[in-house]
Structures are given as C-alpha cells and as structure tokens.
C-alpha positions as CSV (number, residue, x, y, z in Angstrom):
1,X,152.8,42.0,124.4
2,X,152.1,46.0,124.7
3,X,152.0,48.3,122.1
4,X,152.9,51.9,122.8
5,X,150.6,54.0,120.4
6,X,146.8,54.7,121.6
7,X,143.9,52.7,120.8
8,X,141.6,53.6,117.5
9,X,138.4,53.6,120.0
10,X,140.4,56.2,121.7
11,X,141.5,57.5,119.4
12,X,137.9,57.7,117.7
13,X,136.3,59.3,121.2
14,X,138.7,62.1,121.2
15,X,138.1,63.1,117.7
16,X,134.4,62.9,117.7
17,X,134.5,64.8,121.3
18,X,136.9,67.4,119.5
19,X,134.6,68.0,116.6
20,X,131.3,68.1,119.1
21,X,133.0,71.0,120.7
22,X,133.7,72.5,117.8
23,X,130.3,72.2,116.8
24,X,128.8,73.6,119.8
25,X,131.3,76.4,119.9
26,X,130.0,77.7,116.6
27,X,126.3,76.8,117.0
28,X,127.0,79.1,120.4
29,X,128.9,81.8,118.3
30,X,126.0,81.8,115.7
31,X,123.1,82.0,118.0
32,X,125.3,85.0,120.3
33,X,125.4,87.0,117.1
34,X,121.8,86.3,115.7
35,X,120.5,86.7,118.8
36,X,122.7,90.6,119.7
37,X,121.8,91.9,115.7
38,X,117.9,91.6,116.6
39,X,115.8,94.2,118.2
40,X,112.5,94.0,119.4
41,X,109.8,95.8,118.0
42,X,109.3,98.0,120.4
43,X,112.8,98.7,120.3
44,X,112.4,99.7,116.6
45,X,109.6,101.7,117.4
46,X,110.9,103.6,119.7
47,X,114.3,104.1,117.3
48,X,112.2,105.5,114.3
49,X,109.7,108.0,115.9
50,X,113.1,109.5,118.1
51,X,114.5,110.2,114.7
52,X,115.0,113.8,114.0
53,X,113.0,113.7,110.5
54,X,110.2,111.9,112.6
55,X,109.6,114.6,115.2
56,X,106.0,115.6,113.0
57,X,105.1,112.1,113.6
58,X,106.5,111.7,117.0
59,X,104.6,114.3,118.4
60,X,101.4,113.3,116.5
61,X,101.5,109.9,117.6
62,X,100.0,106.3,116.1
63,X,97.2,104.5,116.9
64,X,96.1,100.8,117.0
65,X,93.2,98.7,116.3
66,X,92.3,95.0,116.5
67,X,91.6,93.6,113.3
68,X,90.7,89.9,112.1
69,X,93.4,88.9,109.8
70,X,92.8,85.0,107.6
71,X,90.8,84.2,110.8
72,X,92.8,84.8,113.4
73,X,93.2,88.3,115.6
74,X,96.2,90.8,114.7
75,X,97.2,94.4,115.5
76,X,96.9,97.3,112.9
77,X,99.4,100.5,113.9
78,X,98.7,102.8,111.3
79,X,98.7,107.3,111.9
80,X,95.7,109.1,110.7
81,X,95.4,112.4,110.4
82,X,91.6,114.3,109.9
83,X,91.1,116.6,107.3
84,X,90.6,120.3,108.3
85,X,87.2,121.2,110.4
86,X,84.7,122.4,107.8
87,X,86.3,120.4,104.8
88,X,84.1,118.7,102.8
89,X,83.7,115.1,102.9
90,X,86.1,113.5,100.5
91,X,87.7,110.2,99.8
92,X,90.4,109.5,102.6
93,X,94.0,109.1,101.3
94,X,95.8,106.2,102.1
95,X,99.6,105.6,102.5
96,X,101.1,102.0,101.8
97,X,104.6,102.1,102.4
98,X,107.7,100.2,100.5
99,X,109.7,96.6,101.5
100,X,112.0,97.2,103.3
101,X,110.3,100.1,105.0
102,X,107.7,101.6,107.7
103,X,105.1,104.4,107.6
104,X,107.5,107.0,108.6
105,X,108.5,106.1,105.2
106,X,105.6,108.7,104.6
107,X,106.6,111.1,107.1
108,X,107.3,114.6,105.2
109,X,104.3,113.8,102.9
110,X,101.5,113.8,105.6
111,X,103.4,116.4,108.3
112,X,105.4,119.1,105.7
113,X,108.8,119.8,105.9
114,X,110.8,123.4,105.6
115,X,109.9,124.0,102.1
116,X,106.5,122.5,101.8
117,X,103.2,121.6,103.4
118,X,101.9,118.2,104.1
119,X,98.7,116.4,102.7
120,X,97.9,116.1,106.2
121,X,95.2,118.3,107.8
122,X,93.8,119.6,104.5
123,X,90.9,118.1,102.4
124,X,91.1,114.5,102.8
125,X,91.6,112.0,106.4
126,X,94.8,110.6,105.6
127,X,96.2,107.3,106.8
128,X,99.2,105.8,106.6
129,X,99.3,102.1,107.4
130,X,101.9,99.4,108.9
131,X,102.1,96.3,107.1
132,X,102.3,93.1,108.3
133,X,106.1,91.6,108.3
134,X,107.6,95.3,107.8
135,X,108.3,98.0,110.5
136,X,106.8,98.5,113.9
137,X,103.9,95.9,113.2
138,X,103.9,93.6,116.1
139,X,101.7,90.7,113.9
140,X,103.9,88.2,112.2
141,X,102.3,86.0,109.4
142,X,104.9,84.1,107.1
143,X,105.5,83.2,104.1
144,X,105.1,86.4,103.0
145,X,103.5,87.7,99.6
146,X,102.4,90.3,97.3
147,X,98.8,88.7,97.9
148,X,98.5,88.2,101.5
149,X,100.2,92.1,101.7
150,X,97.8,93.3,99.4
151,X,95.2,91.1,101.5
152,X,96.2,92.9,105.3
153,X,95.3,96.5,103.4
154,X,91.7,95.2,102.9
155,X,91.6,94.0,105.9
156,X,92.8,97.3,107.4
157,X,90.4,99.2,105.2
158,X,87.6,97.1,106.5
159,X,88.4,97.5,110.2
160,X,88.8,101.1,109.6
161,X,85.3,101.3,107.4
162,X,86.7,102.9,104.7
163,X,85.9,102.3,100.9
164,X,86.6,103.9,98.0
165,X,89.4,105.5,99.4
166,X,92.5,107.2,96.8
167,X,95.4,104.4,97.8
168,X,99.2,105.5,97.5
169,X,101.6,102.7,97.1
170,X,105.3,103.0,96.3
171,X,107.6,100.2,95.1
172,X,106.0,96.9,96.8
173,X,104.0,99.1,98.5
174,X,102.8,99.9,94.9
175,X,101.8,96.3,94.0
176,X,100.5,95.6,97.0
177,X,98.3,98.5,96.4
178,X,97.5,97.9,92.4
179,X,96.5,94.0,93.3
180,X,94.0,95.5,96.0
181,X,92.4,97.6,93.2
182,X,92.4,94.6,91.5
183,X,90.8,92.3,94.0
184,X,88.7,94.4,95.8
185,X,87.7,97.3,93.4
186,X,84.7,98.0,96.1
187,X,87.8,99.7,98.3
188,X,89.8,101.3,96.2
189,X,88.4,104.6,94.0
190,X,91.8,106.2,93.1
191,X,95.1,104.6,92.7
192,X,98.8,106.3,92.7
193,X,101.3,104.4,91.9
194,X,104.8,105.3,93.0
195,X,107.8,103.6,91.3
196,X,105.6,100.5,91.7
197,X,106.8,97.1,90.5
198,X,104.7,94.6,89.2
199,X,106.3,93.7,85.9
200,X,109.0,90.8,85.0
201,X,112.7,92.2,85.2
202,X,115.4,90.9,83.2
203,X,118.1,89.1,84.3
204,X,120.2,92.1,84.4
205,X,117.6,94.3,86.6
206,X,118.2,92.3,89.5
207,X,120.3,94.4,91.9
208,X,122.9,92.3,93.6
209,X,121.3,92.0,96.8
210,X,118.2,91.1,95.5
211,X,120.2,87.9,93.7
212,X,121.6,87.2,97.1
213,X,117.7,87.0,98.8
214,X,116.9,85.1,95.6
215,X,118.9,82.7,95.2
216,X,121.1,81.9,98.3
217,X,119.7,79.5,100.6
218,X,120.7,81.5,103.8
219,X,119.5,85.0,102.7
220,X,116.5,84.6,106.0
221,X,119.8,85.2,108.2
222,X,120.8,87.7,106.7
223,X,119.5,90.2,109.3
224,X,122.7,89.1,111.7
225,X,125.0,90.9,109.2
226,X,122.3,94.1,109.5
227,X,124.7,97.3,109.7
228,X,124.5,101.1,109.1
229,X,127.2,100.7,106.7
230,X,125.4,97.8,104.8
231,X,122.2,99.8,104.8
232,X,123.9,103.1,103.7
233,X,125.9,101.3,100.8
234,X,122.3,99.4,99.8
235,X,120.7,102.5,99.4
236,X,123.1,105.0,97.5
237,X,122.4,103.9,94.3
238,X,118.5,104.9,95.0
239,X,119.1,108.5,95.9
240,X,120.5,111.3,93.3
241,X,122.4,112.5,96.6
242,X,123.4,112.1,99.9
243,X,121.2,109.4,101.8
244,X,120.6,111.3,104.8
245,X,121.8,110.0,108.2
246,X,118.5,109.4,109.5
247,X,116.8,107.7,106.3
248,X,119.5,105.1,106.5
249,X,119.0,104.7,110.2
250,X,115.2,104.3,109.6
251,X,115.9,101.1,106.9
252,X,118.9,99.7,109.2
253,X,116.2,99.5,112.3
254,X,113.4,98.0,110.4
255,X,116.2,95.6,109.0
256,X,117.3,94.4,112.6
257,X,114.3,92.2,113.2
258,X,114.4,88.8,112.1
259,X,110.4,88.4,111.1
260,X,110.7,91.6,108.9
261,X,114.1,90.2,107.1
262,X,111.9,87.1,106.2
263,X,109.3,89.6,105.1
264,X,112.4,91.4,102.6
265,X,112.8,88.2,101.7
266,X,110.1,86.6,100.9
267,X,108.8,89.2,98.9
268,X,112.2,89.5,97.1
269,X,111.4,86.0,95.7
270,X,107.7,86.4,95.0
271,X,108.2,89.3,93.0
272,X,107.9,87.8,89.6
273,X,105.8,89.5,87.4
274,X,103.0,86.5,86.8
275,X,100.0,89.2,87.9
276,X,100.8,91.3,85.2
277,X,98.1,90.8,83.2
278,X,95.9,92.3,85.9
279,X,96.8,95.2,85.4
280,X,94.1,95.8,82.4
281,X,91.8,94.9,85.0
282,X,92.1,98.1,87.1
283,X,89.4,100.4,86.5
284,X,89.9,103.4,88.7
285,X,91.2,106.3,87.4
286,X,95.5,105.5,87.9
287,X,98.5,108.1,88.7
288,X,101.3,107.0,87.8
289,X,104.6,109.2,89.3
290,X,108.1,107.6,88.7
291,X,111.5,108.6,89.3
292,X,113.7,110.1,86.6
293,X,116.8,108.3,87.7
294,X,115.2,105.0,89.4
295,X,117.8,102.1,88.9
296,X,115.5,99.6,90.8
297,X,113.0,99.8,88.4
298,X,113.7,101.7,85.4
299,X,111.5,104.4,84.0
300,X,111.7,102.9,80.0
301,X,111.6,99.1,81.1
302,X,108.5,99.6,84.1
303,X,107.4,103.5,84.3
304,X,106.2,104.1,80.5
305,X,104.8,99.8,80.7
306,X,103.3,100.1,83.6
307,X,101.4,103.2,82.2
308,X,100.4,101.8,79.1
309,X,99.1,98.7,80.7
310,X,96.4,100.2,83.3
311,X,93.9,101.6,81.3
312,X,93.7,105.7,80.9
313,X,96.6,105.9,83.4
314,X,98.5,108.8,83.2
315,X,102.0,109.3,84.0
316,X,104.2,112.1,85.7
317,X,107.7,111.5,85.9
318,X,109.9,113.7,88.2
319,X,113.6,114.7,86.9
320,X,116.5,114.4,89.1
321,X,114.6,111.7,91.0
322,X,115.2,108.0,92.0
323,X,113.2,105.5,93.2
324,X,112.0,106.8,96.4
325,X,109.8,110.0,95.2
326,X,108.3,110.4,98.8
327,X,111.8,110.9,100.2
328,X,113.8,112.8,97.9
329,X,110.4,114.9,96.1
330,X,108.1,115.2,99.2
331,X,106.1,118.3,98.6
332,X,105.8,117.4,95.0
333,X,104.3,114.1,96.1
334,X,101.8,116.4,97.9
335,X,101.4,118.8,94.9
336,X,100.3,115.8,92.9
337,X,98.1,114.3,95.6
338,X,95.9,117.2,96.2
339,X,95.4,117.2,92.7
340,X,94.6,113.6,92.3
341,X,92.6,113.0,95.0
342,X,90.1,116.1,94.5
C-alpha cells in the first residue's frame, strides 16, 4: 500500500534545511552591516584632523610614544604644544577629553579660534591626551572603567615625566581626571573640572540613550546603527544652538569603531556614583566651570554638589551654556585657564 503525502523525515530535513538558511542569511546580513558601519582607526584619524574646525590641529600635528600600560606595551597619541620661548617654567596643562569623544575635542582651546586666542603657545606646555577605548587611540583594553581611564592618564603622565601638572577634564573626562587627583595626588597640582560627573543621578537623569547602553543587552552593537543623523539628534539637547556640521561629524566618526562603542558603553554602565566619597579626598586647589543649561548633568543636582564636596573648590558657571563648555565657550575656557593655572 502507498500513501501519497511525503514522509515526516522529509518532511523534517526540509524544514530544518529551510530554517538553517534562514539562519545563515541573517547571520550573513548581520555581519555585512557590522562589518560596512566600522572604520579603522586610521580611517577615523584621518576623518577628524581633515575637519575644517581641526585645521589648527591638522597642521600642528600629534605625536606618539610607547608607554607600559598594566604590564603590557601600548601607544599614547596625544598633541603638545610648548609654552612661548622665554616663558617661565610653569606647571604643564593637561587636556583629558569627554566619552564619547577625542582630543580634538580640545581643539579651539589649545589653537584659538576667530574671536579668541588659544592656551596654547603661552605660559604653560600644554597637552592634550587620547585615551584608551575613545578616538584615534590605536590600544584597545576592555572592560572599560572610570578607574583603568583614570589609570592610562598616570600612565601617560609618567611616560611623559610630568608631575604636578594643572589637569582639565570635562564630563568623564572630568572623573577620570578628579579619581587621578585622588589616586595619585604626586601627579596632579591643579584640577578643573568641566561639567564633570562623578555623583549618583536619579532615575530621571538618565538620558534615553544612556538607559538603552544600561540596560539592553545588545547596546555593544550598537555602533552598526552609527549615523550622522543619530549623532546629530544625540547631541542637540547638549548645545544652546545649532550643533555644528563638523562637531557632529567628529562624534559620529569616533562612534564608527566597534572597540570605542564598548568603551561608550562600558563606561555608561560604570558610571555610578560609588567614588563619591573621594571627592573630600582631593587636596589640590579645584576649578569647577559648569554649564548654565547642561541637561546631562544638571548644574543644581551635580555643579553646586560637586563644589561643595571637594574641599575650597570654587565654582564658575557660564550662562547660555550646556554641557560641552570647551565647544560652545572656548575662549572663556582659556580665560579661566590662564587664570587657574598661573
């Protein structure tokens, strides 16, 4: 007797054959678009100093040094500019840029712009450093943390044989900076603190991309839905205008490289606020300059705490500012600097 319908084990084949394809079509699909939304680092490099509002930086170039990072060898790229001939010897300055960000980040501050002059070529060597996981910075070292980013500046600082140096840090940059005064007081005489965080937020602080690197499971892959458009719509809320074409070009190319998403990350989820008791513990003399308008970190909630926290820091806060004073307030920046740092 013959029946005229197939036979379950054919039957079976076909489906699991069907849904292997499938499987394979998408894992295809998937590793296409990672694989076409990254760019190598030299890549990125080569993006941000051919921006416009990196010409200074361009044409002053950056420099690299071998450094000995948790044992093992890494690259520093960092710029550094010498203070005027005939200057007096003064402690250098030293630039520690924000997540997710590079050193051009720093750009206008060190190098002037139309309406100002930069803190560059004056009284002080100033320096402005790539860190690890962000940027142009070739070294990758993950998981990535406040502490082992606070960590790479000493290292860097060593390499470079510089102590006691006036270190600027905005945003993470900021805490990276304030836990290195904290750690290694013997490298840090001055500290400005830019829009730093550092202390818990409340649940309703957390912007809604930061909940989505917090809490969703996939946020490491999120660099294959990088765009301009993403980038521009992330950063509007920080500025009190227009985000300039180039700025958001800067933040989309640093974004396009799967070890510095991890980086944003990873950082996003150790931010947590559990060093804040530290901050008692800094004893160099603190500047704290925060951004009128910030809606990352708000001036009442973290500015005015973070002030009162450090011992004798003092705070400046800039009107018709948000959270990226070194952007939007340059040559103040470099008004308050000078002041500091002399």
């Amino acid at each position: 007797m013959t029946g005229g319908g197939a036979k379950p084990e054919s039957v079976l084949r076909k489906i699991v054959f069907v849904v292997t394809a499938l499987v394979l079509m998408a894992a295809l699909g998937i590793g296409f678009l990672l694989a076409s939304s990254v760019l190598s680092k030299q890549e990125i490099e080569e993006g941000i100093l051919g921006l416009d509002k990196n010409a200074a930086l361009r044409a002053h170039g950056l420099e690299r040094r071998a450094i000995r990072f948790e044992d093992r060898d890494a690259e520093l790229i960092y710029a550094h500019v010498p203070r005027r001939e005939g200057a007096p010897e003064m402690a250098p300055v030293v630039l520690i840029h924000p997540t997710p960000h590079s050193l051009a980040t720093w750009t206008e501050v060190v190098f002037g712009g139309a309406d100002h002059e930069g803190v560059g070529g004056g009284d002080f060597d100033v320096y402005a450093l790539e860190l690890i996981g962000h940027g142009m910075t070739r070294t990758a070292a993950p998981p990535y943390s406040f502490d082992r980013c606070a960590a790479w500046i000493g290292a860097a600082l060593d390499a470079l044989g510089l102590e006691k140096v006036t270190l600027v840090g905005q945003s993470y940059g900021g805490e990276f900076a304030w836990r290195l005064a904290v750690d290694r007081p013997d490298l840090v005489g001055r500290l400005v603190l830019l829009d730093s965080s550092g202390l818990a937020r409340q649940d309703d602080e957390w912007l809604s991309e930061e909940v989505q690197m917090r809490e969703m499971s996939v946020a490491s892959l999120g660099y294959a839905l990088n765009s301009r458009e993403r980038i521009a719509h992330a950063l509007a809320p920080h500025f009190r205008g227009e985000v300039p074409t180039d700025r958001v070009e800067e933040v989309f190319l640093v974004c396009a490289h799967a070890d510095n998403w991890r980086a944003m990350v990873d950082l996003a989820r150790d931010e947590n606020g559990t060093r804040a008791a530290d901050l008692a513990r800094i004893a160099c003399p603190t500047l704290i300059v925060w951004g009128e308008d910030d809606v990352a970190l708000r001036l009442d909630r973290h500015g005015r705490r973070l002030a009162e926290a450090i011992p004798g820091a003092r705070l400046e806060v800039l009107p018709a500012c948000g959270h990226y004073p070194q952007e939007e307030k340059p040559g103040r920046i470099v008004e308050l600097l000078r002041a500091f740092a002399r």
